[in-house]
N, CA, C and O atoms as a CHARMM CRD file, in Angstrom:
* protein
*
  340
    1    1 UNK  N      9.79700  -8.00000  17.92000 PROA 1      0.00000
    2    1 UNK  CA    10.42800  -9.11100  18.64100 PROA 1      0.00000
    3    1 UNK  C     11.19100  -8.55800  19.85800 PROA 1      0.00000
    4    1 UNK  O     11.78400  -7.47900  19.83700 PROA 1      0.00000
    5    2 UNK  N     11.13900  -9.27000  20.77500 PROA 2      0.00000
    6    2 UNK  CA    11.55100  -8.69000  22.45300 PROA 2      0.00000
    7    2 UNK  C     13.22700  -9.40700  22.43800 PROA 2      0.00000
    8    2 UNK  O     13.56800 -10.54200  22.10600 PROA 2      0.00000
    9    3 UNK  N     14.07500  -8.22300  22.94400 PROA 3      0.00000
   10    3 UNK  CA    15.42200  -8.87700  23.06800 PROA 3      0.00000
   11    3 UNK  C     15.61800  -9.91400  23.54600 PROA 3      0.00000
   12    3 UNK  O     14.69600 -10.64300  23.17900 PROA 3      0.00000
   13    4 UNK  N     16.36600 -10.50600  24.24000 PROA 4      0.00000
   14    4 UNK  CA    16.57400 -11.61600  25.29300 PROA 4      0.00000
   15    4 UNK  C     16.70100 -11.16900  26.39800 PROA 4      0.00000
   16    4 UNK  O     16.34500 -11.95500  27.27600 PROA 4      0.00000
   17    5 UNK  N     17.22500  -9.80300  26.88100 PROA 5      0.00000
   18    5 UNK  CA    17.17100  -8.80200  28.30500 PROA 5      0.00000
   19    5 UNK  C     15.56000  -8.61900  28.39500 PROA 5      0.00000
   20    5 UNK  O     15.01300  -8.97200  29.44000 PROA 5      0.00000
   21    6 UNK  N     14.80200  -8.09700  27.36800 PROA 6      0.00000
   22    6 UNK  CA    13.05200  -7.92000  27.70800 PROA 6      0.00000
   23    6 UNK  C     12.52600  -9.24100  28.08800 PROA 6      0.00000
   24    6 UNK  O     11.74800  -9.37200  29.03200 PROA 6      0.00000
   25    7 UNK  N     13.03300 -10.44400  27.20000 PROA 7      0.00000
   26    7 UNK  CA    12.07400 -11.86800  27.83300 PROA 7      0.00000
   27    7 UNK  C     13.11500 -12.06500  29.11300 PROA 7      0.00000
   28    7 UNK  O     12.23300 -12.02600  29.97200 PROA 7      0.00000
   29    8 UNK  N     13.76500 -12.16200  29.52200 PROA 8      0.00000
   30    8 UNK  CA    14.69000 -12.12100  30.30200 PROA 8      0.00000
   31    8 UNK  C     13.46900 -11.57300  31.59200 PROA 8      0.00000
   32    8 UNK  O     12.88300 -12.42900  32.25500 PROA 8      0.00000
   33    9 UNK  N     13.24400 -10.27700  31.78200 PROA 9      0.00000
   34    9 UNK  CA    12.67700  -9.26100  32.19600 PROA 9      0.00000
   35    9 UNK  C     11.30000 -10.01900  32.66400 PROA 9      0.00000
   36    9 UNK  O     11.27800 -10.32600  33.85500 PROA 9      0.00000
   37   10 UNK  N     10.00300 -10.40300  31.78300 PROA 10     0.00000
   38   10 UNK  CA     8.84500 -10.68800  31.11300 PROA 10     0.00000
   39   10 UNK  C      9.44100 -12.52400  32.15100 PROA 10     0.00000
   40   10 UNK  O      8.95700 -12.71500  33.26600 PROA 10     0.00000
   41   11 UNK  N     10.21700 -13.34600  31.67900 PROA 11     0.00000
   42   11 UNK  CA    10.12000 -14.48700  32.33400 PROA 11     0.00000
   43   11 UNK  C     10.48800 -14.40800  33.71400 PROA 11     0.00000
   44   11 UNK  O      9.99000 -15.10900  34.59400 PROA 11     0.00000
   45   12 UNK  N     11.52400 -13.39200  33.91200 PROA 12     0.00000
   46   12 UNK  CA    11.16500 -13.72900  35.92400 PROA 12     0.00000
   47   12 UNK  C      9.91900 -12.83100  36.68700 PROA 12     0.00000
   48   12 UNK  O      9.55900 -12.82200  37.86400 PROA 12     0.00000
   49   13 UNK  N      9.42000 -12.07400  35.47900 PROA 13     0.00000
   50   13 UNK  CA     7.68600 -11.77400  36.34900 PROA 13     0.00000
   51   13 UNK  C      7.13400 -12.81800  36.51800 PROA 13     0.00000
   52   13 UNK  O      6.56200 -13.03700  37.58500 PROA 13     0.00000
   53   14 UNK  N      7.15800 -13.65100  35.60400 PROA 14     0.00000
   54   14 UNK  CA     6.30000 -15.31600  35.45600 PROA 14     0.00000
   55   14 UNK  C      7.26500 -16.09700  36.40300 PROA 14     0.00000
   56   14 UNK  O      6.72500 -17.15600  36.72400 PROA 14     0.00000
   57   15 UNK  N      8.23600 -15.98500  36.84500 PROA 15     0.00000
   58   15 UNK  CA     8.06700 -16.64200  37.65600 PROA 15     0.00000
   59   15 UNK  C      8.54200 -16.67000  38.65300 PROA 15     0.00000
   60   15 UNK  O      9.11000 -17.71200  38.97800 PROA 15     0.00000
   61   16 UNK  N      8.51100 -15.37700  39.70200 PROA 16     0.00000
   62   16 UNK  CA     8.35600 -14.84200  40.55200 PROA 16     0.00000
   63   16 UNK  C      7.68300 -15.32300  41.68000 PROA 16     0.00000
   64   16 UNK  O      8.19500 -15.33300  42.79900 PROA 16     0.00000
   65   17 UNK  N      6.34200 -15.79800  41.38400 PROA 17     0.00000
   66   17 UNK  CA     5.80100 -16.01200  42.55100 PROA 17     0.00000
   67   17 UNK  C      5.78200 -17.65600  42.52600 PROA 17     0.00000
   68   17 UNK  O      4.68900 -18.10500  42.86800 PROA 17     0.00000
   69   18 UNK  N      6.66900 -18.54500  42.22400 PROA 18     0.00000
   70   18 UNK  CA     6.93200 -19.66000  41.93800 PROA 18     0.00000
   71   18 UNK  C      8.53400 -19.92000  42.82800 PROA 18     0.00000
   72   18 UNK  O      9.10800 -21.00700  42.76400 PROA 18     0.00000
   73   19 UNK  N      8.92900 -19.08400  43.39500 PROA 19     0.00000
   74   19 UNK  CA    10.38500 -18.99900  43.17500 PROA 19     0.00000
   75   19 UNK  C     10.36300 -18.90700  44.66200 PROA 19     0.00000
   76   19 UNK  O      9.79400 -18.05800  45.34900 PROA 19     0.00000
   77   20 UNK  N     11.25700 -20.17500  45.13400 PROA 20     0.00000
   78   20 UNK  CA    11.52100 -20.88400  46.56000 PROA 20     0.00000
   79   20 UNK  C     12.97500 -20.03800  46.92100 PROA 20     0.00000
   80   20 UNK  O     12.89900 -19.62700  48.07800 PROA 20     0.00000
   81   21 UNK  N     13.81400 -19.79300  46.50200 PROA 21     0.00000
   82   21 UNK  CA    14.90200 -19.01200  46.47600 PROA 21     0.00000
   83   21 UNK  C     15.17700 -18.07200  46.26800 PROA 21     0.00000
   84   21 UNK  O     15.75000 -18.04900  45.17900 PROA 21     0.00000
   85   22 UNK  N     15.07100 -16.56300  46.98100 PROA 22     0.00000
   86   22 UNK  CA    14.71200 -15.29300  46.63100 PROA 22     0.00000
   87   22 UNK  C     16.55700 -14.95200  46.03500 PROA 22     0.00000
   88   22 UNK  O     16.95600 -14.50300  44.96100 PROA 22     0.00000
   89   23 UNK  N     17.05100 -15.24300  46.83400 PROA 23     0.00000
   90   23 UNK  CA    18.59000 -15.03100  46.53100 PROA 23     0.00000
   91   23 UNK  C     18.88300 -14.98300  45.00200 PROA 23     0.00000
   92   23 UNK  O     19.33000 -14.13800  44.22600 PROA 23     0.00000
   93   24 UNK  N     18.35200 -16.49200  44.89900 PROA 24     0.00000
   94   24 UNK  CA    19.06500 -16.89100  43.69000 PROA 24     0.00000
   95   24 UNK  C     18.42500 -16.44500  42.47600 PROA 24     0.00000
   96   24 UNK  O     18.91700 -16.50100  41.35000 PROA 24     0.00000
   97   25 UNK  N     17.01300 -15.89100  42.86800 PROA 25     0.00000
   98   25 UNK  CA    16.35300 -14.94300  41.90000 PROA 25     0.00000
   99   25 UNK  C     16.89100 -13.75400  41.27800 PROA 25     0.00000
  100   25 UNK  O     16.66900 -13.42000  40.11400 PROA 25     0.00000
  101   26 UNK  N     17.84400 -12.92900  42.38100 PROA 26     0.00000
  102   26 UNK  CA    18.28100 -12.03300  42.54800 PROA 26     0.00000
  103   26 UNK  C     19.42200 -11.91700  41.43100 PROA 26     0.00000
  104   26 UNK  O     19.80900 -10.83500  40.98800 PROA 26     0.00000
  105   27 UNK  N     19.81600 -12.92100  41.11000 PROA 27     0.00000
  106   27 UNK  CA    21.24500 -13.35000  40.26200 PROA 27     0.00000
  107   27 UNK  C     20.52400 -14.34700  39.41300 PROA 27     0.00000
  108   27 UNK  O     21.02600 -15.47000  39.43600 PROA 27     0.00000
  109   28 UNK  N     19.42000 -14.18800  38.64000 PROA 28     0.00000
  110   28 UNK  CA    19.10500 -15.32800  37.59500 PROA 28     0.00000
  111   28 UNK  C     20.31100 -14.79200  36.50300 PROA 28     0.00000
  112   28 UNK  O     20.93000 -13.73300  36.60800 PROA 28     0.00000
  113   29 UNK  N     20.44400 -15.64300  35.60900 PROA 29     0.00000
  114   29 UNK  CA    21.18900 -16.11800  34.44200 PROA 29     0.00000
  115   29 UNK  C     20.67500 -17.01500  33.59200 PROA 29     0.00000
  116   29 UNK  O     19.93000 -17.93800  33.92000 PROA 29     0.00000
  117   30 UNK  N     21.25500 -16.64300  31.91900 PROA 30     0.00000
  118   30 UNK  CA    20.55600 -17.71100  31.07200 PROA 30     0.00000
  119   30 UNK  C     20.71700 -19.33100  31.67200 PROA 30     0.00000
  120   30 UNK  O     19.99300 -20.30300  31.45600 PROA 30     0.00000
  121   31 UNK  N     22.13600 -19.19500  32.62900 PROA 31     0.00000
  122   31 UNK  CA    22.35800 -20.78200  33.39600 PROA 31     0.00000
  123   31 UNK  C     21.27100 -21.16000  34.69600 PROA 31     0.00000
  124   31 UNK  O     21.39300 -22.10100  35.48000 PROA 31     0.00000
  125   32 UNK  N     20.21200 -20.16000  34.66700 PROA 32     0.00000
  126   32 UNK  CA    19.73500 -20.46600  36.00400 PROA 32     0.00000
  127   32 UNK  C     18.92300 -21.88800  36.32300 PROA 32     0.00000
  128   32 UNK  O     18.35900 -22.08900  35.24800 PROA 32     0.00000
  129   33 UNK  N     18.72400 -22.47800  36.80000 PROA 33     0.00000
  130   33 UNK  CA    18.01000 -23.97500  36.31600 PROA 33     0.00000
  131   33 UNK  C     16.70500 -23.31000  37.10700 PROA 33     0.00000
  132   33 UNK  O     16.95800 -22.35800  37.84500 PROA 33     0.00000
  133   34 UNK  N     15.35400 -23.74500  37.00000 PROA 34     0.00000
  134   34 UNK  CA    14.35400 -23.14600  37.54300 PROA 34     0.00000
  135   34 UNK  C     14.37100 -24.36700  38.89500 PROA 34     0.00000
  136   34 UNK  O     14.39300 -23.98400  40.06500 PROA 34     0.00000
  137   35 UNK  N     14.35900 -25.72100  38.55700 PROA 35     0.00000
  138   35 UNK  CA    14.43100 -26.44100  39.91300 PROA 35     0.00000
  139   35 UNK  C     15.41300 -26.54000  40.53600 PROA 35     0.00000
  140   35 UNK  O     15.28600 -26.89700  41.70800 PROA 35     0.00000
  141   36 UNK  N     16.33200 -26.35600  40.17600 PROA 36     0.00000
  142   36 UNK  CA    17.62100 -26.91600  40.86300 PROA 36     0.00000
  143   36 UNK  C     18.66100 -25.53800  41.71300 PROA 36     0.00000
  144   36 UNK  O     19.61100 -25.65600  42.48700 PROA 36     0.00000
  145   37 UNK  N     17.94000 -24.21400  41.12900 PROA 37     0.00000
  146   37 UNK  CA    18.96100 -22.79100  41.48700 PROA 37     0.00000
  147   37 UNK  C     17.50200 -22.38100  42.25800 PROA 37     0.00000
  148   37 UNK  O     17.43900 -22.26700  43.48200 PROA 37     0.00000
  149   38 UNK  N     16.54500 -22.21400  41.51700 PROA 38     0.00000
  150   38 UNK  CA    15.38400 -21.19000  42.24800 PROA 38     0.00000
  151   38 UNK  C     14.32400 -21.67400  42.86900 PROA 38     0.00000
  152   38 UNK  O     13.40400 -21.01500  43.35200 PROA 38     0.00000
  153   39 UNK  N     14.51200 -23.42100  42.85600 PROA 39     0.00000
  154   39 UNK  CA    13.60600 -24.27500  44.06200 PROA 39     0.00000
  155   39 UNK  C     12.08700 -24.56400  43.95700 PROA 39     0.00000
  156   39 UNK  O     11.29800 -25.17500  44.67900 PROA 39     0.00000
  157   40 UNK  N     11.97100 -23.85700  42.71800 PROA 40     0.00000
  158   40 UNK  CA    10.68100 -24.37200  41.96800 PROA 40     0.00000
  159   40 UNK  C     10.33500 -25.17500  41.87700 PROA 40     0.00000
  160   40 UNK  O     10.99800 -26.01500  41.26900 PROA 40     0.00000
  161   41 UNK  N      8.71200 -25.60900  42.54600 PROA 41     0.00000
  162   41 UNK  CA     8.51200 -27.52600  42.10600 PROA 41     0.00000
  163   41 UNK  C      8.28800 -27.92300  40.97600 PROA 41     0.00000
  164   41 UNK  O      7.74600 -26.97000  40.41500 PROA 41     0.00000
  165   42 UNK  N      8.39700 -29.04200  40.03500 PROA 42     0.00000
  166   42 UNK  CA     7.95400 -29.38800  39.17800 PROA 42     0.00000
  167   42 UNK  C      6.61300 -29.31200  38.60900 PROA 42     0.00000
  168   42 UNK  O      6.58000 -29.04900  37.40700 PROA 42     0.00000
  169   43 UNK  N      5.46400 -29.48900  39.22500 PROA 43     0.00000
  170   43 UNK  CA     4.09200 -28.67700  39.46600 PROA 43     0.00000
  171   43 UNK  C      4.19600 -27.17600  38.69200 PROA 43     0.00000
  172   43 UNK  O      3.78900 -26.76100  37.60700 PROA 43     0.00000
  173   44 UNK  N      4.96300 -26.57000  39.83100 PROA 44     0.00000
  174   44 UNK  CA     4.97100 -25.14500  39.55400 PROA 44     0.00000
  175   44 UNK  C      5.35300 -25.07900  38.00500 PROA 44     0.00000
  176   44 UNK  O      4.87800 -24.05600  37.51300 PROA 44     0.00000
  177   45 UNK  N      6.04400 -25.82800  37.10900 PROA 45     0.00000
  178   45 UNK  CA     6.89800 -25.33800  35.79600 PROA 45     0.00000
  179   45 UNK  C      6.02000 -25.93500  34.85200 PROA 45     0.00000
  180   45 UNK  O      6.27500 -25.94000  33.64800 PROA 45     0.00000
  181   46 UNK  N      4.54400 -26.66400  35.56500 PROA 46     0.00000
  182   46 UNK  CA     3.54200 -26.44700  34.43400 PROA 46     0.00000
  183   46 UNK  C      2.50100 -24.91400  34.24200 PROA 46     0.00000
  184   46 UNK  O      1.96000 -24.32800  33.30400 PROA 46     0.00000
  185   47 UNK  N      2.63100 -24.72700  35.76300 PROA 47     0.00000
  186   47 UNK  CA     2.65200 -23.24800  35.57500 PROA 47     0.00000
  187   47 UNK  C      2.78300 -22.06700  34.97800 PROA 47     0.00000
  188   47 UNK  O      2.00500 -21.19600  34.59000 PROA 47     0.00000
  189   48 UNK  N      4.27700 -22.27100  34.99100 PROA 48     0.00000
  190   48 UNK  CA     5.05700 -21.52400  34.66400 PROA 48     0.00000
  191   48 UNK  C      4.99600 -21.40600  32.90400 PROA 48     0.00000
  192   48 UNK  O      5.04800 -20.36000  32.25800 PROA 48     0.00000
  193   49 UNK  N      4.87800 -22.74200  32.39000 PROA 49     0.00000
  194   49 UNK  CA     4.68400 -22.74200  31.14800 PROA 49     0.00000
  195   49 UNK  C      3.21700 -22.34200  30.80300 PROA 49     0.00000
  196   49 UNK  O      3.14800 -21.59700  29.82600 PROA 49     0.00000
  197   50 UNK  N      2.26400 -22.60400  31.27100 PROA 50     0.00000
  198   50 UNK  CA     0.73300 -22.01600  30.62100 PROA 50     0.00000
  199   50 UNK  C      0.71000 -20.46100  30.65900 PROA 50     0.00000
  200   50 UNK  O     -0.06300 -19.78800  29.97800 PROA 50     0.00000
  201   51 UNK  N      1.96700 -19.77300  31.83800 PROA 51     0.00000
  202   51 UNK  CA     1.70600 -18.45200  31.97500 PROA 51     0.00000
  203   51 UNK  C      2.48300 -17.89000  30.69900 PROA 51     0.00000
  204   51 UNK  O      2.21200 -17.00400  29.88900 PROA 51     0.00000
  205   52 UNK  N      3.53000 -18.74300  30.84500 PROA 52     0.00000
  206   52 UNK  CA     4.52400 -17.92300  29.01200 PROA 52     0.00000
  207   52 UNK  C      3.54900 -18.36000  28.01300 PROA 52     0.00000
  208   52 UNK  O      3.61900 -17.48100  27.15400 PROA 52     0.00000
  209   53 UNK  N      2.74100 -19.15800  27.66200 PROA 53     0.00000
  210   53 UNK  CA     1.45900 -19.56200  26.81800 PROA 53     0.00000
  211   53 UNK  C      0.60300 -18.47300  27.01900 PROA 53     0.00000
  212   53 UNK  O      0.50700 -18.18800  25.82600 PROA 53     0.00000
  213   54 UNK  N     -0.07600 -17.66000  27.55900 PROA 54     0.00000
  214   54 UNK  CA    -0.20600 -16.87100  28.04000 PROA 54     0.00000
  215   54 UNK  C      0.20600 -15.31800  27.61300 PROA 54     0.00000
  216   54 UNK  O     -0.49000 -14.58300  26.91200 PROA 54     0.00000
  217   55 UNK  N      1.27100 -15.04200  28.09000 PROA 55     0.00000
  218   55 UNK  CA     2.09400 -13.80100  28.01000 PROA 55     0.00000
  219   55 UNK  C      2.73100 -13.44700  26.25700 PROA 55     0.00000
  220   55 UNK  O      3.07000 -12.40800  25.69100 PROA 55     0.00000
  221   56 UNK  N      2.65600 -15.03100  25.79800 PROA 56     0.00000
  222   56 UNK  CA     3.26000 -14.60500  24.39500 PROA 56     0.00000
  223   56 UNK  C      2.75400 -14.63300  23.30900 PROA 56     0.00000
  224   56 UNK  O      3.07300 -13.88300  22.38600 PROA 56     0.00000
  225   57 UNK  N      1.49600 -15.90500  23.23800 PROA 57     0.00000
  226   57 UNK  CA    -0.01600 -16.03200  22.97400 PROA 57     0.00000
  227   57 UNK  C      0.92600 -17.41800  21.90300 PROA 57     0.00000
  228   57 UNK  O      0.86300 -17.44000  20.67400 PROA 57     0.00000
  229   58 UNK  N      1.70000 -18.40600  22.72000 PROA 58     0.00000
  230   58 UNK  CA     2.48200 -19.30400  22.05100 PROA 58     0.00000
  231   58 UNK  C      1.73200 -20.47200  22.51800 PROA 58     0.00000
  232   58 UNK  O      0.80900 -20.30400  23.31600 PROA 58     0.00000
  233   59 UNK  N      2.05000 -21.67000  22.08500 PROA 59     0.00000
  234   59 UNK  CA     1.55700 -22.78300  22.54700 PROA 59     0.00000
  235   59 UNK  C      2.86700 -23.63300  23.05600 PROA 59     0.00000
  236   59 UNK  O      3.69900 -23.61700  22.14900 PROA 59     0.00000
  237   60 UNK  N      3.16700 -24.10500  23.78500 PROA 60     0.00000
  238   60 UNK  CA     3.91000 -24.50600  24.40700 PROA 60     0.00000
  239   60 UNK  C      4.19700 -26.38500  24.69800 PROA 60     0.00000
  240   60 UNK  O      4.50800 -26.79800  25.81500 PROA 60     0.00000
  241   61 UNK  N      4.05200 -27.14500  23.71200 PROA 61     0.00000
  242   61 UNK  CA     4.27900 -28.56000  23.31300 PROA 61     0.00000
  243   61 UNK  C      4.93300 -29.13700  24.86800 PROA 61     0.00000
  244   61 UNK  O      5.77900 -28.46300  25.45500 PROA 61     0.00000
  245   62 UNK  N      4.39600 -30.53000  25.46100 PROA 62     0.00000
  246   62 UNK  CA     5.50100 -31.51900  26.33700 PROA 62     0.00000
  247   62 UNK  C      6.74500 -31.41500  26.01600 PROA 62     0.00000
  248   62 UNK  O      7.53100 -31.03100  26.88200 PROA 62     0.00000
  249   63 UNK  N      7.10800 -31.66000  25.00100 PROA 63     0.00000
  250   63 UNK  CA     8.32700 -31.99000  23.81900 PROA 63     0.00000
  251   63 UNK  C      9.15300 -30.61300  24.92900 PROA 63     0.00000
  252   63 UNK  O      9.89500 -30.74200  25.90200 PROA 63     0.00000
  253   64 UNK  N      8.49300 -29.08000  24.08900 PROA 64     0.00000
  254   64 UNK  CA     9.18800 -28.62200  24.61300 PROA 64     0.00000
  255   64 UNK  C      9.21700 -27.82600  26.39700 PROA 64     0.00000
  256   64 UNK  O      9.92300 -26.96800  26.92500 PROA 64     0.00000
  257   65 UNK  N      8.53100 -28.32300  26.66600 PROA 65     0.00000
  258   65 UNK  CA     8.09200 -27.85200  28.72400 PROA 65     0.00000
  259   65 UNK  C      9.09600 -28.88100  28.96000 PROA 65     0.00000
  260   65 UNK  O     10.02300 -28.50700  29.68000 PROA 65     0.00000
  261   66 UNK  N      9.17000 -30.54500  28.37600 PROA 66     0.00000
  262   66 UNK  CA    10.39100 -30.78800  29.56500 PROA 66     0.00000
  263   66 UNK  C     11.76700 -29.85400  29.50100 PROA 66     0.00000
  264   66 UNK  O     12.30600 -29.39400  30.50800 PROA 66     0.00000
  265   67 UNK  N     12.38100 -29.59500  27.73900 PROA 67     0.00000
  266   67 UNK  CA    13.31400 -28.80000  27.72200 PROA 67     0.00000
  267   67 UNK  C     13.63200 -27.23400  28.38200 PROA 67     0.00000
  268   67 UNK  O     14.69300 -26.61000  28.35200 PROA 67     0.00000
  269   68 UNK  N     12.44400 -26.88000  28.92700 PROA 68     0.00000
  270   68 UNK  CA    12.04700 -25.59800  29.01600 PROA 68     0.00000
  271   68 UNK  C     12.87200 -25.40100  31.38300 PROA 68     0.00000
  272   68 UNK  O     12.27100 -24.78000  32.26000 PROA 68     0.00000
  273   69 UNK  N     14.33200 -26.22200  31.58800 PROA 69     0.00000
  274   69 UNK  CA    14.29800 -26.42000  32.70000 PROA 69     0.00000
  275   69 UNK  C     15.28100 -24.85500  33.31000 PROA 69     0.00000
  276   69 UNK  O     15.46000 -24.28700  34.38800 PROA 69     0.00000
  277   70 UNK  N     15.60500 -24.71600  32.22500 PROA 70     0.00000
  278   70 UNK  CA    16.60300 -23.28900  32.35100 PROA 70     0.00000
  279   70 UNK  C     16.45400 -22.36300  32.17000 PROA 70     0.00000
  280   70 UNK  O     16.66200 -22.38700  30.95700 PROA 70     0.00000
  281   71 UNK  N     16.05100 -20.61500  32.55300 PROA 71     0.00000
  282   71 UNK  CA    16.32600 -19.83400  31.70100 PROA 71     0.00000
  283   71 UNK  C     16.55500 -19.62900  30.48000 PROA 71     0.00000
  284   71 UNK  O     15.69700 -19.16100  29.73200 PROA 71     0.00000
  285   72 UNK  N     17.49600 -19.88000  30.17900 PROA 72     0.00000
  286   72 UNK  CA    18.31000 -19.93500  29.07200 PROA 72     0.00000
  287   72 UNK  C     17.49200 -20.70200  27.77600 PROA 72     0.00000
  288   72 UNK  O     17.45200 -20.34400  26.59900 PROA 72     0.00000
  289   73 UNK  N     16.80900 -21.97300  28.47500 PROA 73     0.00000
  290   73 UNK  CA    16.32500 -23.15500  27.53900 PROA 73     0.00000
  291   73 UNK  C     14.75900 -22.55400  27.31700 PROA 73     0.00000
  292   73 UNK  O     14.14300 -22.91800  26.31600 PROA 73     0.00000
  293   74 UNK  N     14.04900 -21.49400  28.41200 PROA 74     0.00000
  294   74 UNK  CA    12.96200 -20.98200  28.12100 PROA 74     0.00000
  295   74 UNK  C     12.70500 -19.96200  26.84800 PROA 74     0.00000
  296   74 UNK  O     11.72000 -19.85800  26.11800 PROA 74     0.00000
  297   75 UNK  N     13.60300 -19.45100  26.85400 PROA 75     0.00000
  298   75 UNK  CA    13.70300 -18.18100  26.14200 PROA 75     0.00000
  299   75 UNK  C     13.77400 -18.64300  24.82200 PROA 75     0.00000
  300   75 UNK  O     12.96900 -18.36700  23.93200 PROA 75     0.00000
  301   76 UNK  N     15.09100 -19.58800  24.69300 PROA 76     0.00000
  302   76 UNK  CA    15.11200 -20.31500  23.05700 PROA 76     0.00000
  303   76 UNK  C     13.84800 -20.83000  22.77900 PROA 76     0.00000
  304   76 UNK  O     13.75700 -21.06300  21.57400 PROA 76     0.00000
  305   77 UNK  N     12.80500 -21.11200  23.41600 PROA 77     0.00000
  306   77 UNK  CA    11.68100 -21.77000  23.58400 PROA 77     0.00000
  307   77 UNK  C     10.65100 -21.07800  23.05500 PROA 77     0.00000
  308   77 UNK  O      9.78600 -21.65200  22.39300 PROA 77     0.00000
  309   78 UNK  N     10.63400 -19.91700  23.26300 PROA 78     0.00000
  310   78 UNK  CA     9.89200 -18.64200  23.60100 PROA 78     0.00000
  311   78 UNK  C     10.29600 -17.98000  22.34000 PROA 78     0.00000
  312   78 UNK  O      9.30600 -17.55900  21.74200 PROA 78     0.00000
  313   79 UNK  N     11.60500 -17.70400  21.62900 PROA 79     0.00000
  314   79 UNK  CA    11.67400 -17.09700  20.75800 PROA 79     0.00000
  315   79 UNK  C     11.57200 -18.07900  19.15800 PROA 79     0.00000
  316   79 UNK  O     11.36000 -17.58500  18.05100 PROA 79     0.00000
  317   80 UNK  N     11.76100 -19.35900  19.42300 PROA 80     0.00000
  318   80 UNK  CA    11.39800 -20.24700  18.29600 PROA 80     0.00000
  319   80 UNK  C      9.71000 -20.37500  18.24300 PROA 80     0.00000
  320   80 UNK  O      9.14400 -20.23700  17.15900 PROA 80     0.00000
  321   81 UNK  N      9.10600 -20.58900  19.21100 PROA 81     0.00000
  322   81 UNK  CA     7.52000 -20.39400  19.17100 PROA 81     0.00000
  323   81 UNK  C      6.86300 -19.23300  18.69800 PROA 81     0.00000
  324   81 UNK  O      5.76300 -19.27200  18.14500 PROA 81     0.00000
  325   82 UNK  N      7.64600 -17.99300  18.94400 PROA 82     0.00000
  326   82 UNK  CA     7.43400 -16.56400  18.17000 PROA 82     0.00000
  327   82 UNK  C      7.77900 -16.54500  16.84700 PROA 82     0.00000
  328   82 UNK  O      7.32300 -15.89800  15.90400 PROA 82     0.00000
  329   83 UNK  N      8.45500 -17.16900  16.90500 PROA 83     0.00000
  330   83 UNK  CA     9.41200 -16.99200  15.19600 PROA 83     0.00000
  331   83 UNK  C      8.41000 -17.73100  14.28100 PROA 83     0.00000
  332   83 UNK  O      7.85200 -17.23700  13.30100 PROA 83     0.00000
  333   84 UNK  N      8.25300 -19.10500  14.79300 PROA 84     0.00000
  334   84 UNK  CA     6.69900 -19.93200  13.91000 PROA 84     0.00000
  335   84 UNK  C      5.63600 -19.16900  13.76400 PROA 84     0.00000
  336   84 UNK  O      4.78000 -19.59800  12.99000 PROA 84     0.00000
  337   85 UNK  N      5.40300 -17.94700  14.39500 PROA 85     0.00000
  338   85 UNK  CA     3.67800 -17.69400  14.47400 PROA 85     0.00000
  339   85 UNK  C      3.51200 -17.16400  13.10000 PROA 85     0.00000
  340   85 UNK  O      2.39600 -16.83400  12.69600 PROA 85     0.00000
């Protein structure tokens, strides 16, 4: 199981090239909002979710992609979908 500093790590590769705000990339935090701090379109954070589907080999529910708007809210996301497998 990957700390929260490794998915931490692992989620701003994913979403890196999504990311309208280089600054605020620079200073992500579990508070970072992906639309509202790093300018990501909404588009992009279906993206963003097929790539953590992807990277973690998780499935990733509506339910939880709308919750999925923070850092912070990805990771809990990410490590409860790991924890089920």
């Amino acid at each position: 199981m990957q700390t929260k500093e490794e998915l931490i790590t692992t989620l701003k590769t994913i979403v890196k090239p999504y990311v309208q705000d280089e600054q605020a990339f620079e200073h992500v935090t579990e508070e970072t909002d992906f639309i509202r701090d790093l300018k990501i379109n909404s588009a992009n954070l279906v993206d963003i979710a097929l790539d953590v589907e992807e990277a973690y080999d998780i499935e990733i529910d509506n339910e939880s992609m709308e919750k999925m708007l923070t850092v912070g809210a990805a990771i809990e996301i990410i490590q409860e979908k790991l924890a089920a497998k």
